[in-house]
C-alpha positions in Angstrom: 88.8 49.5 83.7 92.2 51.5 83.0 95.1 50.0 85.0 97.6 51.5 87.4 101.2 50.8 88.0 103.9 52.5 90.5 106.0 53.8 87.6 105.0 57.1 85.9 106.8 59.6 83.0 106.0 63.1 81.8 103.0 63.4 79.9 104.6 64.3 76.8 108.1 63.5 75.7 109.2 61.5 79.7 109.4 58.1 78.4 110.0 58.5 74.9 112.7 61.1 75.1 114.6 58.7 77.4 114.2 56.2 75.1 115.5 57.9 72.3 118.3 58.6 74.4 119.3 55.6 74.9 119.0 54.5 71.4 122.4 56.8 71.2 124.1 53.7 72.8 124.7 53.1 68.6 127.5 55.1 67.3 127.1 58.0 69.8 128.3 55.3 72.9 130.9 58.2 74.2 127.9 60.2 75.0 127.4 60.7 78.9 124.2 58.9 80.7 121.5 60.8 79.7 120.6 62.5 83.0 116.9 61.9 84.2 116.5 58.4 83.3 113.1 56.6 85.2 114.1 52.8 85.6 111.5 50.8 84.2 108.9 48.8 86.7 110.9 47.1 89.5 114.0 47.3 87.9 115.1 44.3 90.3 113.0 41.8 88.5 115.1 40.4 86.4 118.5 41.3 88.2 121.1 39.3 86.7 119.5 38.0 84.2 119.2 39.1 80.0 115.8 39.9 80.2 114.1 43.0 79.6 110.4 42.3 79.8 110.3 45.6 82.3 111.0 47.9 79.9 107.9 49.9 79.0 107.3 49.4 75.0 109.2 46.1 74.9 108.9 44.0 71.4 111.7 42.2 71.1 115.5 41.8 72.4 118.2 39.2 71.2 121.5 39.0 69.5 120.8 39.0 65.9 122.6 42.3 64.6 120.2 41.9 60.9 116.6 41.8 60.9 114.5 41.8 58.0 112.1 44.8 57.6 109.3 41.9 57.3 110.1 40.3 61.1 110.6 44.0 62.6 106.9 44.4 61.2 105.7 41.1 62.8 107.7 42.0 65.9 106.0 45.0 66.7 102.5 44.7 65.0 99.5 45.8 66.6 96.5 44.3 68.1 92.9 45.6 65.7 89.5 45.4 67.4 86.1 46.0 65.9 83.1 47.3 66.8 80.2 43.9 66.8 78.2 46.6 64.6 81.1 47.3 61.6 79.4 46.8 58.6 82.4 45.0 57.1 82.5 42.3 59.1 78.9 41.0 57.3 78.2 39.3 61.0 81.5 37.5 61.2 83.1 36.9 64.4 86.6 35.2 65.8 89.0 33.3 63.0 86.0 34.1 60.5 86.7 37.9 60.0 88.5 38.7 56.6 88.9 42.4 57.5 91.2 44.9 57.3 91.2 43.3 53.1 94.3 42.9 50.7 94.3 45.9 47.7 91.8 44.9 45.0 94.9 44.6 42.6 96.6 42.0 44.9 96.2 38.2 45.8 92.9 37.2 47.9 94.2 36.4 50.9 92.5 33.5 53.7 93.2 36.0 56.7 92.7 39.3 57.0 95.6 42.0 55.5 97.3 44.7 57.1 100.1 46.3 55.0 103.3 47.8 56.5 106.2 50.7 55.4 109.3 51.8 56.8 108.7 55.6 56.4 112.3 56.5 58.6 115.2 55.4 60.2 117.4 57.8 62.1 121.2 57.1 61.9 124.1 58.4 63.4 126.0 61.0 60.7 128.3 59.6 58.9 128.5 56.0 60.5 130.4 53.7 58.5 127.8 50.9 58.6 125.3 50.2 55.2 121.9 50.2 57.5 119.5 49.5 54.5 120.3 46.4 52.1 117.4 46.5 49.8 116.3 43.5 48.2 114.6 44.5 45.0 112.4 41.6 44.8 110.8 41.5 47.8 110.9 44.6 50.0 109.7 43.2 52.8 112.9 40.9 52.7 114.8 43.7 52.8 117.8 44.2 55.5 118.3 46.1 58.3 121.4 46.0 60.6 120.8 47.4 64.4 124.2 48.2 64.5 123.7 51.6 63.0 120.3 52.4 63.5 118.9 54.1 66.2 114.9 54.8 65.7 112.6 54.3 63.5 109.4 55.0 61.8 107.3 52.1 60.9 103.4 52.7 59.3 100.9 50.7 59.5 97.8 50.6 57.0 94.1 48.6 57.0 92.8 48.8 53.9 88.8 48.6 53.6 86.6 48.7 50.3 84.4 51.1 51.4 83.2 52.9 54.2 80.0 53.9 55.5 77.8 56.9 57.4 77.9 60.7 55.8 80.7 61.5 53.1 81.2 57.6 52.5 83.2 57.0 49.6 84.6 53.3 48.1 88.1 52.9 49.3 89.0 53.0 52.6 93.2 53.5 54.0 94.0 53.6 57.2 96.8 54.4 58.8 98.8 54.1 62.6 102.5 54.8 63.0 104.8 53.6 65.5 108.2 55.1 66.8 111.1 52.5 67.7 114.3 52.9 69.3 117.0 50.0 68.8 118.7 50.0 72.0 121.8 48.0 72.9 123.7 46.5 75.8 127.0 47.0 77.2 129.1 49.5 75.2 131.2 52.5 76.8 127.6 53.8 78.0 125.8 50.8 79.6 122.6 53.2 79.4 120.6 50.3 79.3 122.9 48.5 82.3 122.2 52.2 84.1 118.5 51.6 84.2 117.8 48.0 84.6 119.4 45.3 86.8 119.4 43.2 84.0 122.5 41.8 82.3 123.7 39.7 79.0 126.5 37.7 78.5 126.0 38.6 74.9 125.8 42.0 73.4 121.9 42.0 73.1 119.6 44.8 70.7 116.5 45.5 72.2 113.4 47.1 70.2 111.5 49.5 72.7 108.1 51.0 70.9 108.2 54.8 72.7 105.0 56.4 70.6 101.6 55.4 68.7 100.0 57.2 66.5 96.5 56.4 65.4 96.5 58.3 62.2 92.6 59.5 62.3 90.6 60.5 58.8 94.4 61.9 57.8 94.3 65.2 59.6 96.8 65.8 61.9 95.2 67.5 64.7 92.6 64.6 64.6 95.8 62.1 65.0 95.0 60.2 68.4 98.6 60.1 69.8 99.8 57.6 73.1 103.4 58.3 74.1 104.6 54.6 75.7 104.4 54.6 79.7 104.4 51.9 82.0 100.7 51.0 82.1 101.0 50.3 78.1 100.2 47.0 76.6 101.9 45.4 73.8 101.3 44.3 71.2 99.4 47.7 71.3 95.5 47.6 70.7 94.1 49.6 68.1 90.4 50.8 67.9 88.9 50.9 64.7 86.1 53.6 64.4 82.7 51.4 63.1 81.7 52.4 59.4 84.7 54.8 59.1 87.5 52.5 60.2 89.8 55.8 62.0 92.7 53.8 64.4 91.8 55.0 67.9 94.8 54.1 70.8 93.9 51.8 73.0 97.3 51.7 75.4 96.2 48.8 77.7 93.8 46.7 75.2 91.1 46.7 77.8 88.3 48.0 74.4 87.6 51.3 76.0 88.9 54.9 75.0 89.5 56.9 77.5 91.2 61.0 76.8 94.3 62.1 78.5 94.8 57.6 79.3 95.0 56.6 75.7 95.9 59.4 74.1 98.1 61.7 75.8 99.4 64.5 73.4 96.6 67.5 72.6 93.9 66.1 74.1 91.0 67.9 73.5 92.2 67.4 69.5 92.3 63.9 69.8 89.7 62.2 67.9 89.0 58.7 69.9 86.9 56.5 68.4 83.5 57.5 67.3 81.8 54.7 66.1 78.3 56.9 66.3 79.7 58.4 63.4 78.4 56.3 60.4 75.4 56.9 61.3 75.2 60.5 59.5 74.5 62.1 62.6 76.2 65.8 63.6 78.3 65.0 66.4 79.8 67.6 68.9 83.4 69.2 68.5 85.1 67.1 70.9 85.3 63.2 71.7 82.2 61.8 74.7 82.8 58.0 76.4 79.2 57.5 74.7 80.6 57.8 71.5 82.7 54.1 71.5 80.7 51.1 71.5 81.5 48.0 73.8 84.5 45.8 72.4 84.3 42.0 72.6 87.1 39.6 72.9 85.8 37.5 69.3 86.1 40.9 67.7 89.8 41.6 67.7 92.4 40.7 65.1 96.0 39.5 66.3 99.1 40.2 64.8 101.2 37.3 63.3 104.3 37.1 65.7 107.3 35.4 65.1 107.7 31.7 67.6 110.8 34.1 69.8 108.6 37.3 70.5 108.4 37.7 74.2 104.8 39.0 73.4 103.6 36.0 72.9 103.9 34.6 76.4 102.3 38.0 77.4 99.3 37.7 75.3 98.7 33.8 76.3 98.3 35.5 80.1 95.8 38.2 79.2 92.2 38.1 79.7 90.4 37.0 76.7 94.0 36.2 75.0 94.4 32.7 76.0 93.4 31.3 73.0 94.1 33.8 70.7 95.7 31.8 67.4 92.8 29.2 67.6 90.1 31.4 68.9 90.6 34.5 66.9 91.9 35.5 63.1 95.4 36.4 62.9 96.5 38.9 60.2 98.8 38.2 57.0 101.5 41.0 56.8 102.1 42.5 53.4 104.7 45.4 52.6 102.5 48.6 51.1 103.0 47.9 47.4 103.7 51.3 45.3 100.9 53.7 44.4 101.5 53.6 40.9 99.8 50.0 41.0 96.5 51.3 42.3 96.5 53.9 39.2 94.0 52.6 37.6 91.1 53.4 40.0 91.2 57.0 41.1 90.1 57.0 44.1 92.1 54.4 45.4 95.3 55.9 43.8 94.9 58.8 46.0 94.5 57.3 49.3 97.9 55.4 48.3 99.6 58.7 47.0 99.0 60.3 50.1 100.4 56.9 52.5 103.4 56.3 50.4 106.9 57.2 51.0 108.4 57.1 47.7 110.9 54.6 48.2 111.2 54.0 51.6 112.6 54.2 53.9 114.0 58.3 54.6 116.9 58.1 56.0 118.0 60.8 58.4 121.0 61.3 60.5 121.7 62.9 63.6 124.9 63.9 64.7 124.4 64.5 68.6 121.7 63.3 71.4 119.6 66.4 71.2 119.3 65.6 67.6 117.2 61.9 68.4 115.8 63.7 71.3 113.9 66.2 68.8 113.0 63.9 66.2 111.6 61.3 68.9 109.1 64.7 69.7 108.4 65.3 66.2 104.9 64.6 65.2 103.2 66.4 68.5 103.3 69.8 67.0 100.8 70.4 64.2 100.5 73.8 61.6 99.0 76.1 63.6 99.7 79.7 61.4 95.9 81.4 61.2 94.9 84.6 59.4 92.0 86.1 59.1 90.2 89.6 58.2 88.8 91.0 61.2 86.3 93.9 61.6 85.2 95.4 65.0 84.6 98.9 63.7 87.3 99.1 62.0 88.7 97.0 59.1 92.0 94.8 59.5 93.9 91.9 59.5 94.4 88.9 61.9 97.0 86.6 62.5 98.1 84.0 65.1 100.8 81.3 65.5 102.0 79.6 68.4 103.1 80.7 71.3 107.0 79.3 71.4 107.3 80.3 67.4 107.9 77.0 66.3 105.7 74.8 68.4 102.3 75.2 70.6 101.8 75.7 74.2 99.3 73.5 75.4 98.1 74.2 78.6 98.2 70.2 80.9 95.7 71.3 83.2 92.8 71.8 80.5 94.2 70.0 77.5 94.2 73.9 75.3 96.5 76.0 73.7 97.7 79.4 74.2 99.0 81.4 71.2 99.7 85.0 69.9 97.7 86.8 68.0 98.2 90.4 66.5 96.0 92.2 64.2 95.8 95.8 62.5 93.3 97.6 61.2 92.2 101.0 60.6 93.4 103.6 58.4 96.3 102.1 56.7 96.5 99.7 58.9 98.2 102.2 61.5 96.5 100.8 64.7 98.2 97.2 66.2 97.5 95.0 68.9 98.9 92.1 70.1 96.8 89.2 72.7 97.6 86.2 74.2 94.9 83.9 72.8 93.4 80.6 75.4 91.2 78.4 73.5 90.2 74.3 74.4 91.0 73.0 71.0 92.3 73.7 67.3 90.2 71.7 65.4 86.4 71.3 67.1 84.0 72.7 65.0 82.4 74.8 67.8 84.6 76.2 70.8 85.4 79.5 72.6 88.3 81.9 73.5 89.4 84.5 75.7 92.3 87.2 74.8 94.2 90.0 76.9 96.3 92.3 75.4 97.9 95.6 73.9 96.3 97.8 71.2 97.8 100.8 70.1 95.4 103.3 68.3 96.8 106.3 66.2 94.5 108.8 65.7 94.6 112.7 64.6 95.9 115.1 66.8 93.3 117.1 67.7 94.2 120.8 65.9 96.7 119.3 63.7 95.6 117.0 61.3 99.1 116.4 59.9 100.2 114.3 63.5 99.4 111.7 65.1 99.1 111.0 68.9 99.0 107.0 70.1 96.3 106.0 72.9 97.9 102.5 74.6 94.8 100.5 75.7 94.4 97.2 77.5 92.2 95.3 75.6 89.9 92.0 76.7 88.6 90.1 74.4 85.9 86.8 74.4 83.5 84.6 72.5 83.3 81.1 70.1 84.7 80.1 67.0 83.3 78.0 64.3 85.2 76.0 62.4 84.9 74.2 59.0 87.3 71.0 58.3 87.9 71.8 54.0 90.2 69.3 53.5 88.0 68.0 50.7 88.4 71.7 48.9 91.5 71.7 47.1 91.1 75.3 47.0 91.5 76.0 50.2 92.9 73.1 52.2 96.5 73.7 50.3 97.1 76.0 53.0 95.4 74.7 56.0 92.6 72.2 56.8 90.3 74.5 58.8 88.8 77.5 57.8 86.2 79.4 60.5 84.3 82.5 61.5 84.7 84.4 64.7 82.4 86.4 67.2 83.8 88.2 70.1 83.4 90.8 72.2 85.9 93.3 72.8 86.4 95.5 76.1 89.0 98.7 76.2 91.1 99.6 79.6 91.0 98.4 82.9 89.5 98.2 85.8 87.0 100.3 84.4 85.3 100.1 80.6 86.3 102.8 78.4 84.6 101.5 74.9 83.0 98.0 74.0 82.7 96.7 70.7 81.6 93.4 68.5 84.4 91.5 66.3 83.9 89.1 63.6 86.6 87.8 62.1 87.0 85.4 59.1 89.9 83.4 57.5 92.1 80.1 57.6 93.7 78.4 60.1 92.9 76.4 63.1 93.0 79.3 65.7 
């Protein structure tokens, strides 16, 4: 069963956004307490002394100022669990597993393999403080020093040889991401002092997980997507789809997923887990609790965490976890090697092209707390431009995009979105309307809408051919949409994955009917 704690955040952005903000306790001390901070769960627990365990999202705190990338890997690792029935495993069970594999190119390996890849950190501008000391023979070595950083990006990629069920194809990468704010202690903003009753002696650096992406079959409106609250688990738990291997988020590790609880950004997009998939059968748009097979204990995979991770105490209290070294296989962290290495095979070249970040990490700065603010939200918003041709009587073009311009409005109460859409049609294109568009999902294969608004018809005048008069109409407009994922069509999945066809029906004026009509429209885009 999900759990339940006292302490709560907005559903998108509450924890992580504070977070983020007090990452800014780097270079950007000066700055103000952000306002709005939630304390973390009893804040009292630890008064007095430097610990931190509270803090939804914890991973690590101490004094070092330098990590390696390799121990911030091992530090905030996640948990994989199988389904019994994953081909892979060849009926292996506990410390016997050998999956996620190492790269064909690479060194067997005793344990199973799970590769990892700075993709970001975010900086402060112009901070006099070299944050990235690369060590060109072993990345992973590589250092990092928390004085200057303030988040991160960190991937996370299971590599299998094949996978199985319709489409399978040999080579198999998949991918999670995590988001990591470095927060420190005392400094002219005491942020963390602000929200905690804790205190250090010692200036301590505390690494806070505040988002986790499960990176499903590479499309991001698939992407299952858990920002941190209080009720999540570290390390987190990651599902992995039977036969197809997609990371579903599983924030309290109890082996179940459950919509608007594990993932809570664009629900009704969110993929899950769907181990019924392999089986080549034709599933419906959006993700059903009969979809994810029963998870058992001797089916999960631990990270390898460092002898001072405060996780480790945690996991030798959970249910199941007791034992987990001895009873279970732990994974061997790797650093994602460079693309070029898989060249050789196609296929496999591809799936690394399209993981790598050419050498990593991106570094970005910000130079004020709105800036890490924006970038901790980044990653929620997907492409959502459609056009279309469009004929209900008349022939036009269609267009939507989202409703605040530059990102969606999804509706919390259903989980859909709400865009704009404008069209026009006729005669030189001379008539336009504009709706307001509702629809459950942008990327189920099968779903409907509804639409209200404006269309402005231009027609003859009646006697005088050479003018025009404009009839103003309020238009309502419903019906389904099919849509067609084409990401494997280069063709057309340059501009967006989905591609669909739409029927409606169209009503002029209000209250009553003045005209009724059919619409079928056809085009890219996910609305």
């Amino acid at each position: 069963m999900k759990g339940s704690n006292s302490f709560h955040t907005s559903r998108i952005g509450g924890l992580g956004s504070c977070l983020t903000a007090l990452a800014l306790a780097v270079p950007l001390a000066a700055q103000a307490q952000p306002s709005g901070l939630a304390k973390p769960v009893d804040p009292s627990l630890y008064a007095g002394q430097c610990n931190f365990s509270n803090i939804p999202g914890i991973v690590w705190w101490g004094t070092d100022d330098q990590m390696t990338v390799q121990r911030l890997a091992s530090l905030a690792a996640p948990i994989y669990w199988f389904s019994p029935d994953e081909p892979l495993l060849a009926g292996t069970s506990g410390r016997d597993i050998r999956m996620p594999s190492n790269l064909p190119f690479e060194d067997s390996a005793s344990a199973p393999v799970v590769y990892y890849q700075l993709d970001e950190m975010v900086t402060a501008k112009d901070y006099p403080v070299q944050e990235f000391t690369l060590d060109p023979d072993d990345k992973g070595q590589s250092m990092l020093d928390l004085t200057g950083i303030g988040l991160v990006r960190l991937g996370y990629f299971a590599y299998y040889p094949f996978e199985a069920g319709l489409g399978a194809h040999q080579h198999d990468l998949e991918a999670a991401e995590l988001k990591i704010a470095i927060l420190r202690t005392g400094g002219s903003g005491g942020v963390l002092e602000a929200i905690t009753d804790a205190r250090c002696e010692e200036r301590n650096f505390v690494l806070v997980v505040t988002r986790v992406v499960g990176k499903a079959h590479g499309i991001e409106w698939f992407w299952n997507i858990s920002e941190v609250d209080a009720e999540t688990k570290m390390p987190f738990t990651l599902l992995v789809e039977e036969g197809k291997h997609a990371t579903g988020t599983d924030k309290n590790g109890d082996g179940y997923f459950t919509p608007t609880y594990d993932v809570n950004v664009r629900v009704n997009d969110a993929w899950g887990t769907r181990d019924v998939i392999s089986s080549g059968g034709l599933l419906s748009g959006g993700y059903q609790a009969w979809m994810t097979k029963v998870r058992y204990p001797e089916y999960r995979i631990f990270p390898p965490l460092p002898e001072d991770s405060p996780l480790r105490a945690k996991l030798a209290l959970k249910r199941g976890a007791a034992n987990w070294e001895t009873d279970n296989a732990v994974y061997e962290l790797r650093p994602l090697p460079p693309s070029e290495l898989g060249a050789y095979d196609e296929g496999l070249h591809e799936f690394m092209q399209a993981k790598e970040v050419v050498d990593w990490p991106k570094k970005t700065e910000k130079s004020d707390l709105q800036g890490f603010i924006d970038w901790n939200r980044d990653g929620t918003v997907a492409r959502s431009l459609a056009i279309s041709v469009m004929y209900d009587g008349d022939l036009g073009v269609a267009w939507a995009f989202p409703f605040f311009i530059v990102r969606n409005f999804e509706v919390s109460i259903s989980g859909g979105f709400i865009v704009h859409r404008m069209y026009i049609k006729d005669k030189n294109f001379r008539d336009f309307g504009w709706q307001a568009l509702y629809t459950n999902s942008a990327s189920r294969w099968f779903d409907t809408y509804l639409a209200a608004g404006v269309e402005f018809d231009k027609e003859p005048t009646v006697g005088d051919p050479s003018k025009t008069q404009t009839d103003t109409n309020f238009v309502l407009e419903t019906g389904f949409k099919f849509r067609a994922n084409v990401e494997s069509i280069k063709a057309l999945s340059w501009l967006t994955e989905f591609w669909g066809i739409r029927f409606g029906i169209k009503n002029y004026d209000f209250p009553d009917i003045k005209k009724l009509t059919y619409v079928i429209e056809f085009g890219a885009g996910a609305f």
